[in-house]
KEZA-328434 format. One record per residue: x, y, z of N, C-alpha, C in turn. Coordinates in steps of 0.02 Angstrom, whole numbers, padded with zeros to 5 digits, always signed. Layout:
XYZXYZXYZ
...
END
This chain:
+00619+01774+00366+00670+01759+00316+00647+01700+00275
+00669+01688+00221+00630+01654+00178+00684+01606+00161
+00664+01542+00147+00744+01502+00126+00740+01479+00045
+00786+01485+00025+00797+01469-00064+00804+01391-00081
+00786+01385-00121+00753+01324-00149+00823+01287-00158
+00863+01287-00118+00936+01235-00134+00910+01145-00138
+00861+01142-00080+00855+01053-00093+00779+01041-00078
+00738+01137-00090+00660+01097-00116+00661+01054-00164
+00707+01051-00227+00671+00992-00285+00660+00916-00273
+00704+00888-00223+00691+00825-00196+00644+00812-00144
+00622+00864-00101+00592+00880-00032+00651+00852+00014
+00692+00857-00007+00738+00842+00027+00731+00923+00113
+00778+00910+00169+00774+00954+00216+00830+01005+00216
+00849+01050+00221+00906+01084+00233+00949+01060+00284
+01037+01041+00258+01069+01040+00338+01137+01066+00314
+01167+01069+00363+01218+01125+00385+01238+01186+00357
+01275+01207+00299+01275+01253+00262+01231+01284+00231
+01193+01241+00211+01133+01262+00178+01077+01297+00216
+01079+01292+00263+01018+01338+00327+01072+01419+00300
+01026+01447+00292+01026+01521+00295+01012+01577+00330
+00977+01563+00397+00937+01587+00425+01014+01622+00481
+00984+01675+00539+01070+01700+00576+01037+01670+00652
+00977+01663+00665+00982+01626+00731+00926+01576+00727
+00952+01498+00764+00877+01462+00766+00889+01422+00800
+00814+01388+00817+00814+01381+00883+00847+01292+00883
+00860+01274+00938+00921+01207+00902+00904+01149+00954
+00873+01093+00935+00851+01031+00985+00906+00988+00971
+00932+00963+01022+00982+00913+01031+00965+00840+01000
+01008+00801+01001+00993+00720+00973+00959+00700+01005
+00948+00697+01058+00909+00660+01098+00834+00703+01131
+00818+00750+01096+00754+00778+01088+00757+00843+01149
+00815+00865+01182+00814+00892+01216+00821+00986+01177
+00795+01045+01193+00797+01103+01182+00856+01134+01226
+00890+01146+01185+00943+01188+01185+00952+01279+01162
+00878+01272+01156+00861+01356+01159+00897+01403+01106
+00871+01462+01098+00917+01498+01014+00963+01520+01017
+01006+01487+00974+01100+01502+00955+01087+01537+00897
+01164+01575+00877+01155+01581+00809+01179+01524+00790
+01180+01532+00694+01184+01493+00659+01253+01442+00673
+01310+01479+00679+01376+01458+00692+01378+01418+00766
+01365+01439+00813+01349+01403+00865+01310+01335+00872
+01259+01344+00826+01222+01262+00809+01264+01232+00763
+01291+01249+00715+01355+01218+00665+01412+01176+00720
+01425+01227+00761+01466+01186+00794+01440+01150+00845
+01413+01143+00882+01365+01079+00904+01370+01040+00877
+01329+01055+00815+01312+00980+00773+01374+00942+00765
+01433+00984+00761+01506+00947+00724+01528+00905+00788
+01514+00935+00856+01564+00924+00909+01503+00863+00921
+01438+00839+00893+01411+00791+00917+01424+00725+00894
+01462+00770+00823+01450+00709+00776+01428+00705+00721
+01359+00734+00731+01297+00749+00679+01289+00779+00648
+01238+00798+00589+01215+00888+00560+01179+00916+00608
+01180+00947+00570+01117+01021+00576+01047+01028+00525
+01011+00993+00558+00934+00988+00500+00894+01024+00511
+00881+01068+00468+00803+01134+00475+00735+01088+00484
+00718+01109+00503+00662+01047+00528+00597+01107+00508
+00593+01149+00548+00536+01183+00521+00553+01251+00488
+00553+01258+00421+00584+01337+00408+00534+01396+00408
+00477+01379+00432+00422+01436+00457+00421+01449+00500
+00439+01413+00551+00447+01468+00618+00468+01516+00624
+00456+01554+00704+00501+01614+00689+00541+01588+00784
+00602+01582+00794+00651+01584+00751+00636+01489+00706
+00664+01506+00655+00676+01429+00632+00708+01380+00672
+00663+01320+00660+00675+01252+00708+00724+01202+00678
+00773+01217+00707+00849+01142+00686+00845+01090+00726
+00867+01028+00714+00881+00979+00756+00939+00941+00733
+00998+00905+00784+01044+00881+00790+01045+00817+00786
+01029+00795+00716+01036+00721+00691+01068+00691+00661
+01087+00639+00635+01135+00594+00591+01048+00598+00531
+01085+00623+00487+01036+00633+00432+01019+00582+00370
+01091+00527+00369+01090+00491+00323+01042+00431+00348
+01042+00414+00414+00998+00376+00454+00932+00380+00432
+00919+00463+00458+00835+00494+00453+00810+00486+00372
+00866+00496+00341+00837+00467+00264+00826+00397+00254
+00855+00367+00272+00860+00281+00256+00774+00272+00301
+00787+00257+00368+00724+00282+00390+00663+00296+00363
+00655+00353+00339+00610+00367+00302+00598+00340+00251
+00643+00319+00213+00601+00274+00158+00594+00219+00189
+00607+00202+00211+00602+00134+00239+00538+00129+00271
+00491+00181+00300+00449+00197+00322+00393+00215+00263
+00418+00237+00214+00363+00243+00151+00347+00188+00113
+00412+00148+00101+00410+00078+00086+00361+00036+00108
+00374+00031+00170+00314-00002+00237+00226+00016+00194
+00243+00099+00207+00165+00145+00186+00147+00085+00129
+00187+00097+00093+00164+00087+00022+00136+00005+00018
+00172-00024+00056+00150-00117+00051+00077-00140+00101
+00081-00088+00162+00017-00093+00165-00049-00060+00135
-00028-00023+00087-00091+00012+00060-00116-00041+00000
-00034-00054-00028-00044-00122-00086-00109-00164-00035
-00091-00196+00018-00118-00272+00027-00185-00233+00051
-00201-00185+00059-00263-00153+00079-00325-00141+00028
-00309-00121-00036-00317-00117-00088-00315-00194-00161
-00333-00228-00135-00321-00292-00161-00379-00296-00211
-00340-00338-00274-00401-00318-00334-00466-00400-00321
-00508-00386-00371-00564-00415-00391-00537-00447-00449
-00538-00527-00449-00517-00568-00513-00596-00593-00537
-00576-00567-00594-00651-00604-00642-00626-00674-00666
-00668-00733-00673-00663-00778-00700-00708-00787-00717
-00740-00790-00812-00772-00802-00831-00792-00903-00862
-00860-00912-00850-00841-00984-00867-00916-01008-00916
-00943-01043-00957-00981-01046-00971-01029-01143-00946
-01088-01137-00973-01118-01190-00956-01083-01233-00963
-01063-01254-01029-01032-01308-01058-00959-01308-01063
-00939-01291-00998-00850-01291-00986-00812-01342-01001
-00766-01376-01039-00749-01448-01037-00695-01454-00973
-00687-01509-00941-00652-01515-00887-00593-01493-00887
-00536-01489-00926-00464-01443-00925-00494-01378-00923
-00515-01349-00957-00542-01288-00947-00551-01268-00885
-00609-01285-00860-00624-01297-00783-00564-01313-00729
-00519-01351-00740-00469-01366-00692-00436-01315-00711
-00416-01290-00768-00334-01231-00749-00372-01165-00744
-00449-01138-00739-00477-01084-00683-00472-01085-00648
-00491-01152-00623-00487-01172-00540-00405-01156-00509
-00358-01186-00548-00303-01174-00532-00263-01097-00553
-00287-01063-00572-00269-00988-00576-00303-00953-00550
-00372-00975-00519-00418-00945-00467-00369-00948-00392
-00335-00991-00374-00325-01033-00320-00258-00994-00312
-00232-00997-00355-00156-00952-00339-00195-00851-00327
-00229-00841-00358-00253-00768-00333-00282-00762-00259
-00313-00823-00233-00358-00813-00181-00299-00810-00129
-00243-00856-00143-00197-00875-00099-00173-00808-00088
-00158-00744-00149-00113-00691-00103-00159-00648-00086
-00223-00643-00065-00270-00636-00031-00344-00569-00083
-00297-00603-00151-00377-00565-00177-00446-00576-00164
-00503-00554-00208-00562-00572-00220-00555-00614-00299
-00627-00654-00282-00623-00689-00345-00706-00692-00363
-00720-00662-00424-00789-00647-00452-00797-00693-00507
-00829-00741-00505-00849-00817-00541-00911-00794-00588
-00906-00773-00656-00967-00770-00679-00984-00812-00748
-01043-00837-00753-01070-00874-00814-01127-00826-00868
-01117-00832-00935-01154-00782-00959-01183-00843-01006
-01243-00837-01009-01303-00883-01055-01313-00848-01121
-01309-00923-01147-01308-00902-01221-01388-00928-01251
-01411-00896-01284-01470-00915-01330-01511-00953-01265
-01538-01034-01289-01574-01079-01230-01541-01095-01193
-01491-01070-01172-01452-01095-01106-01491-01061-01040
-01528-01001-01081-01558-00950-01011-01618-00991-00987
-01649-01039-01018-01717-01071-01008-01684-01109-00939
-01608-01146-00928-01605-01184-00882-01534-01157-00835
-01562-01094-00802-01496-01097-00765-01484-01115-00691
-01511-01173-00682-01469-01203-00636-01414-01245-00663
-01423-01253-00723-01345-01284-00747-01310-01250-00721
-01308-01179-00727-01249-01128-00748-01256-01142-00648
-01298-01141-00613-01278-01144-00536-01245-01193-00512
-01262-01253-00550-01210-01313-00527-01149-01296-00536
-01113-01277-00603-01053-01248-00630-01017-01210-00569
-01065-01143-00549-01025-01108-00520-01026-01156-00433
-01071-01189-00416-01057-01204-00344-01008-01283-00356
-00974-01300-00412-00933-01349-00421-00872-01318-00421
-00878-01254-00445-00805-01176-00433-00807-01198-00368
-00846-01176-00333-00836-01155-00253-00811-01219-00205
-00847-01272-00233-00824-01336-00195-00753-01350-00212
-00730-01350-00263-00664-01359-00305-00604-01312-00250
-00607-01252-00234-00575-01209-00201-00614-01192-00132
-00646-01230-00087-00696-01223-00021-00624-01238+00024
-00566-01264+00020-00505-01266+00073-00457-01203+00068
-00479-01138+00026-00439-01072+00053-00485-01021+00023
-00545-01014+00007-00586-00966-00004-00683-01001-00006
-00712-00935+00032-00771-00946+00047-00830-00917+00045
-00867-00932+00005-00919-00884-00039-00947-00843-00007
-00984-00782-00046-01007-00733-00004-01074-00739-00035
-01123-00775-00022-01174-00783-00046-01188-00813-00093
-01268-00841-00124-01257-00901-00174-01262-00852-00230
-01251-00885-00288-01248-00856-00330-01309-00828-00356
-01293-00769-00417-01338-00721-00428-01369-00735-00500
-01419-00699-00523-01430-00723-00584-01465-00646-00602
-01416-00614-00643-01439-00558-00660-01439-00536-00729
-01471-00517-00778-01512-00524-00839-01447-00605-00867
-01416-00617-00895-01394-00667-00938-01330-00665-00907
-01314-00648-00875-01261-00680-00807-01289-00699-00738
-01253-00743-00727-01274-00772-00653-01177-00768-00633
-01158-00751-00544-01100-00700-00540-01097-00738-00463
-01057-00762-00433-01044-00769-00385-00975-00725-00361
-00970-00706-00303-00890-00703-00278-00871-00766-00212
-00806-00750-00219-00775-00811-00175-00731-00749-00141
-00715-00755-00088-00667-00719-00037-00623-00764-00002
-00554-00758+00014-00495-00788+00042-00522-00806+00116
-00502-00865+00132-00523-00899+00196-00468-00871+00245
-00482-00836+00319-00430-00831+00335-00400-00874+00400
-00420-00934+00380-00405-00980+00427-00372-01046+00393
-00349-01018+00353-00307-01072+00318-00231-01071+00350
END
């Protein structure tokens, strides 16, 4: 038997009236099998428990109900996707570029540092890069002092992942969140 699309559009589950099916098989609240009733017989269960009547699997053969408080199992469930969703956020954590050049003047330099420092804190990455201009490429350990004066500046909640790089007219460090702060 096939069931009609009354509350596929939400994915929502079928319960009480809405099951169509004439016998199925019916698990109690508390996870116990109560073996196949008809439909009316699990209706009234569910009422005399308290609870609905939720189709749980509508491919079986006979179809699988269970005897739950449904407004619960919804709250629940999002509440459970919610969860999903905040750890996939903090799992997935972005890469902050901060670009800076040789000749940074010191405000400059301090409010990176300080918008670097608030990213590291909610536990991003932070990618420090300097790009050389004209004769700036003849001397880049400037541009290395720069970036390991980044790293010293923020060395009490993030901690480099190697020294810095120098690759055609950028030189690129990253910094990673300390987790012992």
């Amino acid at each position: 038997m096939e069931v009609s699309g009354i509350a596929s559009k939400d994915k929502e589950l079928y319960i009480n009236e809405q099951i169509r099916a004439r016998e199925v098989m019916v698990i109690g609240p508390h996870g116990e099998q109560l073996g196949v009733k008809p439909i009316k017989d699990a209706l009234t269960l569910a009422n005399y428990a308290g609870f609905d009547l939720v189709l749980i699997s509508p491919n079986a053969n006979p179809q699988v109900c269970k005897i739950m408080d449904y407004n619960k199992y919804k709250y629940e469930s999002k509440k459970r996707q919610k969860e999903n969703i905040k750890k996939q956020r903090e799992s997935n954590l972005d890469i902050k570029e901060y670009r800076l050049s040789v000749t940074i003047d010191k405000h400059d330099f301090d409010t990176r540092v300080r918008n670097s420092s608030k990213y590291l804190e909610k536990g991003h990455k932070i990618k420090v890069s300097i790009r050389f201009k004209g004769r700036e490429l003849a001397h880049p350990e400037l541009g290395k002092e720069v970036l390991l004066r980044f790293a010293k500046e923020v060395e009490d909640i993030a901690i480099m992942d190697g020294q810095p790089k120098l690759e055609g007219k950028f030189m690129t460090m990253m910094l990673i969140p300390n987790k012992e702060k």
